[in-house]
C-alpha beads as a LAMMPS data file, in Angstrom:
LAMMPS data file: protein, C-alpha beads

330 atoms
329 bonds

1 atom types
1 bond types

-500.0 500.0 xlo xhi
-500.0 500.0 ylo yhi
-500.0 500.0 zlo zhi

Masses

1 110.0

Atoms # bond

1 1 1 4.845 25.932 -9.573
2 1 1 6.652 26.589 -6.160
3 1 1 9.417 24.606 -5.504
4 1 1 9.867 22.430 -2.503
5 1 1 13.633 21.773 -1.050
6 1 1 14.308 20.931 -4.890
7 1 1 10.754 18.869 -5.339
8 1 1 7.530 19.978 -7.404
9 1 1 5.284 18.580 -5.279
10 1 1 4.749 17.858 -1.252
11 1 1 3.033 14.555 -1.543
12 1 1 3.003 11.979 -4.737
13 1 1 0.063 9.801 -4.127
14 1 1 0.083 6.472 -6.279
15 1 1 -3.359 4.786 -6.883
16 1 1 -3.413 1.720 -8.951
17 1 1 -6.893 0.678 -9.909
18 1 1 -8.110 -1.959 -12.111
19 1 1 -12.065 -2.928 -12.341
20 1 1 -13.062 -0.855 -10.096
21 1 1 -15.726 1.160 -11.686
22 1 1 -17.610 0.940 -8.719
23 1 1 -15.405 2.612 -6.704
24 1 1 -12.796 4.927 -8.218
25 1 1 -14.801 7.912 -7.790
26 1 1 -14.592 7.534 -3.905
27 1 1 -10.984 7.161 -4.010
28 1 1 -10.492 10.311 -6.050
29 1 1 -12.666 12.330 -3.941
30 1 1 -10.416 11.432 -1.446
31 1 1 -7.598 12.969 -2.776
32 1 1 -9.127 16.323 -3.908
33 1 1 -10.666 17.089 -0.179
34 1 1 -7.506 17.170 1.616
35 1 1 -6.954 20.245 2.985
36 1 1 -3.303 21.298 3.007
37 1 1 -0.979 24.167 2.923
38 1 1 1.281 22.337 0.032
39 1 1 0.410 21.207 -3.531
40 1 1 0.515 17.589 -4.066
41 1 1 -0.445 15.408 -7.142
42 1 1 -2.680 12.207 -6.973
43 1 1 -1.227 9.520 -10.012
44 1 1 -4.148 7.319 -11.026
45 1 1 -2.682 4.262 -12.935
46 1 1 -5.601 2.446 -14.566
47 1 1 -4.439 -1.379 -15.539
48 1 1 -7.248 -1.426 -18.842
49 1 1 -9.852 -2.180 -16.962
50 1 1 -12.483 -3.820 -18.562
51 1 1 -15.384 -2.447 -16.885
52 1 1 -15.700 0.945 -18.188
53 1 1 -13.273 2.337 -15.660
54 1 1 -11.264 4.404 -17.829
55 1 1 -14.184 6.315 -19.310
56 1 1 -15.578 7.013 -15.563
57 1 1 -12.221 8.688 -14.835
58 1 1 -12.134 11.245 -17.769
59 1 1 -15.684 11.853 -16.962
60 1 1 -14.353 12.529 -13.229
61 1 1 -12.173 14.753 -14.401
62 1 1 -14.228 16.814 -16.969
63 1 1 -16.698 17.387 -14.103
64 1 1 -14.176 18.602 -11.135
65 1 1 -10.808 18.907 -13.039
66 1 1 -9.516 22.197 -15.161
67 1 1 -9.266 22.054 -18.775
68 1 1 -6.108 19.513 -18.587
69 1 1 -2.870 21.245 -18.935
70 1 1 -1.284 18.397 -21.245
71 1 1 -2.904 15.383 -22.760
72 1 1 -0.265 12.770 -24.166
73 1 1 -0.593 9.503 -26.130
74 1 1 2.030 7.108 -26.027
75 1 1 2.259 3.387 -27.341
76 1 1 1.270 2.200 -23.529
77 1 1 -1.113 4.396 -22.304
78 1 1 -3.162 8.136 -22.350
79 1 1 -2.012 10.179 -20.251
80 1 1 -4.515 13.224 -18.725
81 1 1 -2.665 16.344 -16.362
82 1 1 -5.249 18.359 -14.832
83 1 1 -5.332 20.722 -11.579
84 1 1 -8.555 20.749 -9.454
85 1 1 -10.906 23.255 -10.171
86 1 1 -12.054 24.552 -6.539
87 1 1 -8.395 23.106 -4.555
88 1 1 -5.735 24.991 -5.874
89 1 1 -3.058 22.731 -4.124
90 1 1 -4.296 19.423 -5.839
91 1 1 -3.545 17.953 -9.206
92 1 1 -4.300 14.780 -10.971
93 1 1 -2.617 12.677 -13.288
94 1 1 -4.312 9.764 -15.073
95 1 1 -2.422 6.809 -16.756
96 1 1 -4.936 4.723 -18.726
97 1 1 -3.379 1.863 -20.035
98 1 1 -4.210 0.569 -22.914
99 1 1 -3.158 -3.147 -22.193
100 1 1 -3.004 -5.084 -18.954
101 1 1 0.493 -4.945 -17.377
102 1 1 -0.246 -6.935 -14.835
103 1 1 -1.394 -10.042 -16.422
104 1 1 2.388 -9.986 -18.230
105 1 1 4.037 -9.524 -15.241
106 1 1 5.079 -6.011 -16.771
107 1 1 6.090 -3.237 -14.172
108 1 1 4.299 0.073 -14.815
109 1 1 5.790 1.898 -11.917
110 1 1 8.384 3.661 -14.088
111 1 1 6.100 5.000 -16.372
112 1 1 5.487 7.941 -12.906
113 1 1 9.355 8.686 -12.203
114 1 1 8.389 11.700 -13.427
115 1 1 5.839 12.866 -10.375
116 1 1 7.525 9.965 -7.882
117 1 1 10.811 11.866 -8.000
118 1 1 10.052 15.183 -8.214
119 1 1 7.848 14.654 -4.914
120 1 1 9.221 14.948 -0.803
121 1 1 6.755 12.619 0.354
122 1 1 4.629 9.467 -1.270
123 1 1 1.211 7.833 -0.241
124 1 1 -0.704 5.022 -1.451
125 1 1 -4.178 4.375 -2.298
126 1 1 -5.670 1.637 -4.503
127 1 1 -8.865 2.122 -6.526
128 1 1 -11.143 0.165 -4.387
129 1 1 -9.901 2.007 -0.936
130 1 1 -11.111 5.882 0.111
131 1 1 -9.679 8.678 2.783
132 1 1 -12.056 9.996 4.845
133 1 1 -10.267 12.514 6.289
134 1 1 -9.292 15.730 4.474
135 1 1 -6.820 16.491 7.506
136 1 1 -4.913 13.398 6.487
137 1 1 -2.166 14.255 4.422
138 1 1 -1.377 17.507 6.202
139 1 1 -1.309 15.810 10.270
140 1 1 1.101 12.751 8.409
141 1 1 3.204 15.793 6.910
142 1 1 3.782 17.908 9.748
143 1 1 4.468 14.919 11.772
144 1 1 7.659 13.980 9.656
145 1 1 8.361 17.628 8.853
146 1 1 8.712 17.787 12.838
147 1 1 11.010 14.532 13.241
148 1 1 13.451 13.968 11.167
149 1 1 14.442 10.040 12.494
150 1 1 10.818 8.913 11.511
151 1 1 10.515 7.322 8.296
152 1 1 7.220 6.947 7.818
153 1 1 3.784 7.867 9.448
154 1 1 0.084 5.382 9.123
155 1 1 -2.774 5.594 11.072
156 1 1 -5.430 3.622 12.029
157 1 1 -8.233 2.101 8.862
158 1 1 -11.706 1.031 8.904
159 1 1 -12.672 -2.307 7.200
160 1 1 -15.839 -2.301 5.113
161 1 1 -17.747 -5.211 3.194
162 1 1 -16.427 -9.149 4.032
163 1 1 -15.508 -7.724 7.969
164 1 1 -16.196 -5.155 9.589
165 1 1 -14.321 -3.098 12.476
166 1 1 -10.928 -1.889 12.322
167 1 1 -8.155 -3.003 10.628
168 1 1 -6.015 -3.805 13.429
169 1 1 -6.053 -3.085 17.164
170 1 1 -3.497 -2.901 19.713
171 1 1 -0.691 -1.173 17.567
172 1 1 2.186 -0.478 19.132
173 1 1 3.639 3.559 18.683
174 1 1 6.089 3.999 17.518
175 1 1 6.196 0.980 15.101
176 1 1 9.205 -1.239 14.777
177 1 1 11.283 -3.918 12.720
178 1 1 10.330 -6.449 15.299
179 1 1 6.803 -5.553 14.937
180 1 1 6.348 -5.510 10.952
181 1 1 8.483 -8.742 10.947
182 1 1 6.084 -10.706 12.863
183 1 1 2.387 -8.914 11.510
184 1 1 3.658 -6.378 8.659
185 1 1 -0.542 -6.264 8.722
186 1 1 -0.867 -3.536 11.450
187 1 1 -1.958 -0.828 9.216
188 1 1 -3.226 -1.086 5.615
189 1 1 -1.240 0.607 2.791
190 1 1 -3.831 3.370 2.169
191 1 1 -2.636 4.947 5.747
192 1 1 0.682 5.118 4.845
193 1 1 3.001 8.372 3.663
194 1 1 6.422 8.204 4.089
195 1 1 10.074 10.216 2.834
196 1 1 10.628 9.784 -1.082
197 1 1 14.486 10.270 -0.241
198 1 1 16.186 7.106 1.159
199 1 1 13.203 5.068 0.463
200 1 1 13.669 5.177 -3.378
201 1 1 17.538 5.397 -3.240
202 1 1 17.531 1.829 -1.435
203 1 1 17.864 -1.333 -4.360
204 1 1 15.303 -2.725 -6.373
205 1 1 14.115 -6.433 -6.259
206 1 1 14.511 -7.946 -8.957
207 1 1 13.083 -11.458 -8.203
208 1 1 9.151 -11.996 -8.578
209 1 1 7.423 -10.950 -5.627
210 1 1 3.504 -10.140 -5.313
211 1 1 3.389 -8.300 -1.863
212 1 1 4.633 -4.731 -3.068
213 1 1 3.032 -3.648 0.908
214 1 1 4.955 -5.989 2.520
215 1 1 8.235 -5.349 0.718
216 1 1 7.341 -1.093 1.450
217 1 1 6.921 -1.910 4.772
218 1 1 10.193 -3.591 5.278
219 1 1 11.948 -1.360 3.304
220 1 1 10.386 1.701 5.709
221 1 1 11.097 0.299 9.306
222 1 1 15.029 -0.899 8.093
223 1 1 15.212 3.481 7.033
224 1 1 13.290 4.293 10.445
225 1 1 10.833 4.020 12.880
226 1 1 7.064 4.532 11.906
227 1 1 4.595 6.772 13.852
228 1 1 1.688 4.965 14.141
229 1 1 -2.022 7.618 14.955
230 1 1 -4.896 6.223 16.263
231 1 1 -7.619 8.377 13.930
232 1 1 -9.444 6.396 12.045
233 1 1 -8.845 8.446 8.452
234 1 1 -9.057 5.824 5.558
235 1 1 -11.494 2.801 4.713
236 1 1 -10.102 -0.567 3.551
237 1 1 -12.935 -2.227 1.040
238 1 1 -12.807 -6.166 2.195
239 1 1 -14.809 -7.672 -1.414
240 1 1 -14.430 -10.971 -2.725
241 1 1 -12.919 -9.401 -5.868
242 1 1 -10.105 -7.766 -3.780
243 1 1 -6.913 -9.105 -4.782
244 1 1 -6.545 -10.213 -1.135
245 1 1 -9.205 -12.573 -1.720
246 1 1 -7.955 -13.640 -5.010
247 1 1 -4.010 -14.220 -4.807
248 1 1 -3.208 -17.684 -6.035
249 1 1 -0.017 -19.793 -3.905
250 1 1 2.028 -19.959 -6.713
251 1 1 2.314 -15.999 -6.916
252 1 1 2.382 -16.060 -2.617
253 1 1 4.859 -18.143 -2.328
254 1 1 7.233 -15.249 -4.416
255 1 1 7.455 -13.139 -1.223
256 1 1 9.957 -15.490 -0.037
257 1 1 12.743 -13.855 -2.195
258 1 1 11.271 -10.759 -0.112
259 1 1 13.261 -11.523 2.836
260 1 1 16.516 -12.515 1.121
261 1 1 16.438 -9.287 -0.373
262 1 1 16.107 -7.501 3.141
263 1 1 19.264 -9.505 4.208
264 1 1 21.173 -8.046 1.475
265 1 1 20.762 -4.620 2.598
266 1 1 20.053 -5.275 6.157
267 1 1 22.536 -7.898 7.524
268 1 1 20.719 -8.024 10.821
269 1 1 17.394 -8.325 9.240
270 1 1 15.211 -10.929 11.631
271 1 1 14.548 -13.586 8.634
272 1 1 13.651 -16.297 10.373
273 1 1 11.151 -14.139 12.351
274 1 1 10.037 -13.043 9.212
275 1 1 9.936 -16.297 7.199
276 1 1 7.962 -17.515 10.195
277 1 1 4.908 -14.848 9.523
278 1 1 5.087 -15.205 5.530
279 1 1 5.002 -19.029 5.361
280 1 1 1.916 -18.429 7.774
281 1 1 0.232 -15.787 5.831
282 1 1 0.522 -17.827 2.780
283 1 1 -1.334 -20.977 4.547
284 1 1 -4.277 -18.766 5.421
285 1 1 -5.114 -16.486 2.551
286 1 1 -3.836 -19.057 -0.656
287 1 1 -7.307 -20.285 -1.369
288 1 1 -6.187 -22.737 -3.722
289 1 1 -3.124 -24.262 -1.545
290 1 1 -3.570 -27.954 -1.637
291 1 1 -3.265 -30.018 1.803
292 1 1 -0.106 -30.298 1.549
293 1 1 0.906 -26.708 0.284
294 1 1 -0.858 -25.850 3.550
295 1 1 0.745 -28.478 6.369
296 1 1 4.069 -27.636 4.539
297 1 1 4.013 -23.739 5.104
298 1 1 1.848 -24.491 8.592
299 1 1 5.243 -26.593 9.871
300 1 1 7.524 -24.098 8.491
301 1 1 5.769 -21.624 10.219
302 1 1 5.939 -23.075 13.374
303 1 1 9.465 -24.476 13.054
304 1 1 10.877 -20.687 12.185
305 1 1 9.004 -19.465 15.034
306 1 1 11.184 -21.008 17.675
307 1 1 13.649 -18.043 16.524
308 1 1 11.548 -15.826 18.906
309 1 1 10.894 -18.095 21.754
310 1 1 8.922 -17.976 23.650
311 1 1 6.983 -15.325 22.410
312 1 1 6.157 -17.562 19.752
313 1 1 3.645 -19.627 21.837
314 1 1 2.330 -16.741 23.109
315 1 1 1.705 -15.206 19.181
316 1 1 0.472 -18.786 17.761
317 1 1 -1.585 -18.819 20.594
318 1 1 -3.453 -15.678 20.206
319 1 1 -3.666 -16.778 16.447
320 1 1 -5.278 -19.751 16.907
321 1 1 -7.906 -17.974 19.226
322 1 1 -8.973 -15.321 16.615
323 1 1 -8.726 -18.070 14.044
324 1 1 -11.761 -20.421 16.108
325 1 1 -13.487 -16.685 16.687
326 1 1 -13.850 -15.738 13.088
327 1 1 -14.812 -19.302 12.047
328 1 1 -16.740 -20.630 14.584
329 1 1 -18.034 -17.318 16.691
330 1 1 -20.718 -15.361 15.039

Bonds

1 1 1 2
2 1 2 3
3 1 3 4
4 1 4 5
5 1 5 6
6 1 6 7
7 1 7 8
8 1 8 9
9 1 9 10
10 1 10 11
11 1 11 12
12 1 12 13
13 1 13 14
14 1 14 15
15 1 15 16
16 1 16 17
17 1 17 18
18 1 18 19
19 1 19 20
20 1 20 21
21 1 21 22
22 1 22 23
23 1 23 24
24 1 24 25
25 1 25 26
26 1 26 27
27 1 27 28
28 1 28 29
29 1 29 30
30 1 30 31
31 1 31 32
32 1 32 33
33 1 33 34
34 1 34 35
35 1 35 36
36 1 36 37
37 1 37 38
38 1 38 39
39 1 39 40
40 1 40 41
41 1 41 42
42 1 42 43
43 1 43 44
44 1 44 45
45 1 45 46
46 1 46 47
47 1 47 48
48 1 48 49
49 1 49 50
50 1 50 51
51 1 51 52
52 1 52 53
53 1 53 54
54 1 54 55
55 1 55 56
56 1 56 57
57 1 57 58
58 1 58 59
59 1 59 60
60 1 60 61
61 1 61 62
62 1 62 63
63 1 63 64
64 1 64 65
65 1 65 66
66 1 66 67
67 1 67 68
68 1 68 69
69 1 69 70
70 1 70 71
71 1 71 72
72 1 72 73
73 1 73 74
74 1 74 75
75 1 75 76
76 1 76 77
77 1 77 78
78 1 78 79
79 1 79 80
80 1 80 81
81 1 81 82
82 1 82 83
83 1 83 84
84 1 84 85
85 1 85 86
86 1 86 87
87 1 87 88
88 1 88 89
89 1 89 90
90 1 90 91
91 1 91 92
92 1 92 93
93 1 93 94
94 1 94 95
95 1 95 96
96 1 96 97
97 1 97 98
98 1 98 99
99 1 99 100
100 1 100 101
101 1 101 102
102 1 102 103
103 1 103 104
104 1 104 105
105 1 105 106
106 1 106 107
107 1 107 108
108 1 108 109
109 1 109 110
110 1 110 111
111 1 111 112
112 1 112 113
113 1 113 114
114 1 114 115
115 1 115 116
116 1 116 117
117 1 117 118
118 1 118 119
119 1 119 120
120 1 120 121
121 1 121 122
122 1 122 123
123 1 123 124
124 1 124 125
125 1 125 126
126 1 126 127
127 1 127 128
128 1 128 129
129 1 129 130
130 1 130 131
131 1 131 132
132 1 132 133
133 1 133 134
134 1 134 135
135 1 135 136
136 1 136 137
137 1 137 138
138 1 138 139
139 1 139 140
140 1 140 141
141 1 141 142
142 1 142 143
143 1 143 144
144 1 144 145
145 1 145 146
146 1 146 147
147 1 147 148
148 1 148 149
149 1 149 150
150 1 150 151
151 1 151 152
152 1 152 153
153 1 153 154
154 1 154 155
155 1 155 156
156 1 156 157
157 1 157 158
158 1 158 159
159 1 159 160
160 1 160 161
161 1 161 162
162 1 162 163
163 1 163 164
164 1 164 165
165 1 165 166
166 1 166 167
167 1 167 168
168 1 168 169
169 1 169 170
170 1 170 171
171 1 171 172
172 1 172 173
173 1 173 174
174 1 174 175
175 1 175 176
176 1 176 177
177 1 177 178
178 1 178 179
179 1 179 180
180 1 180 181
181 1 181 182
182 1 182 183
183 1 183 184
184 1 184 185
185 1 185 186
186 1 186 187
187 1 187 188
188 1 188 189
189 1 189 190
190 1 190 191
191 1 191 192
192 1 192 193
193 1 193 194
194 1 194 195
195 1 195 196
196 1 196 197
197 1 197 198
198 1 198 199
199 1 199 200
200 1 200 201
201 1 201 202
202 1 202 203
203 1 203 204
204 1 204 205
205 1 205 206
206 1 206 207
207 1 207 208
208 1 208 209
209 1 209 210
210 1 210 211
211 1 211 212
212 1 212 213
213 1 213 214
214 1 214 215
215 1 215 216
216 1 216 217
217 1 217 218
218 1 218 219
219 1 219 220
220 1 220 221
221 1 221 222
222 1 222 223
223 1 223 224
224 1 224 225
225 1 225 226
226 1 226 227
227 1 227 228
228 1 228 229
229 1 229 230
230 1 230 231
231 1 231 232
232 1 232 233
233 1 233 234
234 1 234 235
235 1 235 236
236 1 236 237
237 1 237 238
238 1 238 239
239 1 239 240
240 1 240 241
241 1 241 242
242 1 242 243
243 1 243 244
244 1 244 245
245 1 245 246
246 1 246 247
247 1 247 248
248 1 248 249
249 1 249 250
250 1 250 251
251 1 251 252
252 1 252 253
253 1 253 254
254 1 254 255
255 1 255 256
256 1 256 257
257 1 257 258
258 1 258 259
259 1 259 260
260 1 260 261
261 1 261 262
262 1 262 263
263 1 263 264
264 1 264 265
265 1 265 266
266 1 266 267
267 1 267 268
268 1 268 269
269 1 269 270
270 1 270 271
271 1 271 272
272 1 272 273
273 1 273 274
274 1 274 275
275 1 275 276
276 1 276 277
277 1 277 278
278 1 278 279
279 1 279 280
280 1 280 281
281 1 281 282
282 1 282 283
283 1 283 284
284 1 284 285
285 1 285 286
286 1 286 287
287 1 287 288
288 1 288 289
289 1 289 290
290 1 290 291
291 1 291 292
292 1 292 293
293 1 293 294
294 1 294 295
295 1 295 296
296 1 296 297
297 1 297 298
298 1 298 299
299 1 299 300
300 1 300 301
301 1 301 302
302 1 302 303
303 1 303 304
304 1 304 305
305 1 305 306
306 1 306 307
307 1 307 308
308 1 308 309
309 1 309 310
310 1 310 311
311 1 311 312
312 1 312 313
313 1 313 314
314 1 314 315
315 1 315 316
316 1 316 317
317 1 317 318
318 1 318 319
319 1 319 320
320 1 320 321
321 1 321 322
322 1 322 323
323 1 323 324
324 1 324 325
325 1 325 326
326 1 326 327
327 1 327 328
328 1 328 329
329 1 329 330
């Protein structure tokens, strides 16, 4: 294997997956068509999903993968290495689980120091989400090969299923601290790849938290600015059994030890500015907040926005406007 500046691989790409039989295919093909002048290695961590997933994904890889190079069983999971058979540059790794981590509030993560750190640069991609573009990886590359400052590069997603259109319009370039802090929703995860080094040297947190985009996010705009490209080059499923469509206000309302974490390593982290947008997140997409759960994180919300005036009025504003367009507008 060539070496890298010290690393095995280019790109580590992470996919976590769970149930989605129906899609996991997609997402791999993804992966292999990228066309690049750099090996990198796509991690597929299956969470025992019940739906047949995990035999899909060693039938995947029988049909388009080598004879895999090392098959391991461990107390956890089966573990499948394989390279592609027709991309030289692109290899697979599969972690099937063989009990839910998740549903124990286990981290799993660890289990892929082994790729994650031997890797320059890291991308994301759940199960249920696809690339579209096999220039992807290499354009994200060559950007941050090129600047040095950058931290990160994302581009712009298409939204499938519940909504349609694009993710998010009107992204600023390059993107900032200021701009995550008030909408860290201006690019979905899937577009992301950022530097390995800095970004995994920073702390963990070790208070429960479900947003692990958010907290990436943060974490990349406090190491550096992010380029933002407006090609479309990744599809975002929107499904009712999404886990945005899912997440429960009791596990939401963990991203608040989110932003005391960025004040530890970032004393001029904007919290309130950032307190303001989570407390109003959680108010919209907790689908089982009570009344009061909601008018309490709704007040919040608008009391922490006064931070930023007056652009506040200006951003609840616009809010409420898209909010009376998607409900009432059709």
């Amino acid at each position: 294997m060539n070496m890298i500046e010290g690393y095995n691989w280019m790109v580590y790409i992470q996919c976590l997956t769970f149930n989605h039989y129906d899609y996991i295919c997609k997402a791999i093909d993804g992966f292999t068509i990228q066309e690049t002048n750099f090996p990198y290695v796509a991690v597929v961590i299956d969470d025992s999903s019940t739906d047949g997933e995990q035999g899909l994904i060693q039938q995947y890889l029988s049909e388009h993968f080598k004879e895999p190079f090392r098959i391991k069983e461990t107390e956890y999971a089966n573990i499948i290495c394989a390279n592609h058979k027709t991309n030289p540059n692109c290899s697979i790794v599969a972690f099937l689980l063989k009990y839910n981590h998740y549903s124990i509030k286990k981290d799993k993560l660890h289990y892929l120091d082994e790729w994650r750190n031997n890797s320059k640069y890291i991308a994301f991609c759940e199960g249920d989400d696809y690339w579209t573009s096999p220039n992807k990886l290499q354009m994200q590359v060559d950007f941050l090969e090129e600047n040095p400052n950058y931290s990160a590069t994302a581009h712009q997603s298409k939204l499938i299923g519940d909504r349609a259109g694009l993710f998010c319009e009107n992204v600023p370039d390059p993107v900032s601290m200021n701009d995550v802090v008030s909408n860290s929703r201006l690019f979905h995860t899937a577009s992301l790849v950022f530097r390995s080094k800095g970004f995994l040297e920073l702390p963990p947190l070790n208070k429960p938290y479900v947003s692990g985009d958010k907290l990436a996010v943060f974490k990349l705009s406090y190491l550096g600015p992010i380029k933002f490209f407006k090609e479309v080059m990744c599809v975002y499923r929107k499904h009712e059994s999404g886990m945005s469509n899912t997440i429960k206000y009791q596990d939401l309302i963990t991203d608040i030890n989110i932003v005391d974490y960025m004040k530890e390593i970032d004393s001029d982290f904007p919290a309130n500015r950032c307190l303001s947008f989570l407390y109003g997140t959680i108010c919209l997409t907790a689908k089982d907040a009570s009344r009061t759960q909601v008018f309490k994180c709704l007040l919040l919300s608008f009391v922490l926005s006064f931070s930023f005036f007056p652009n506040n009025i200006i951003q609840y504003g616009r809010k409420l406007i898209n909010y009376i367009k998607a409900s009432y507008i059709k």
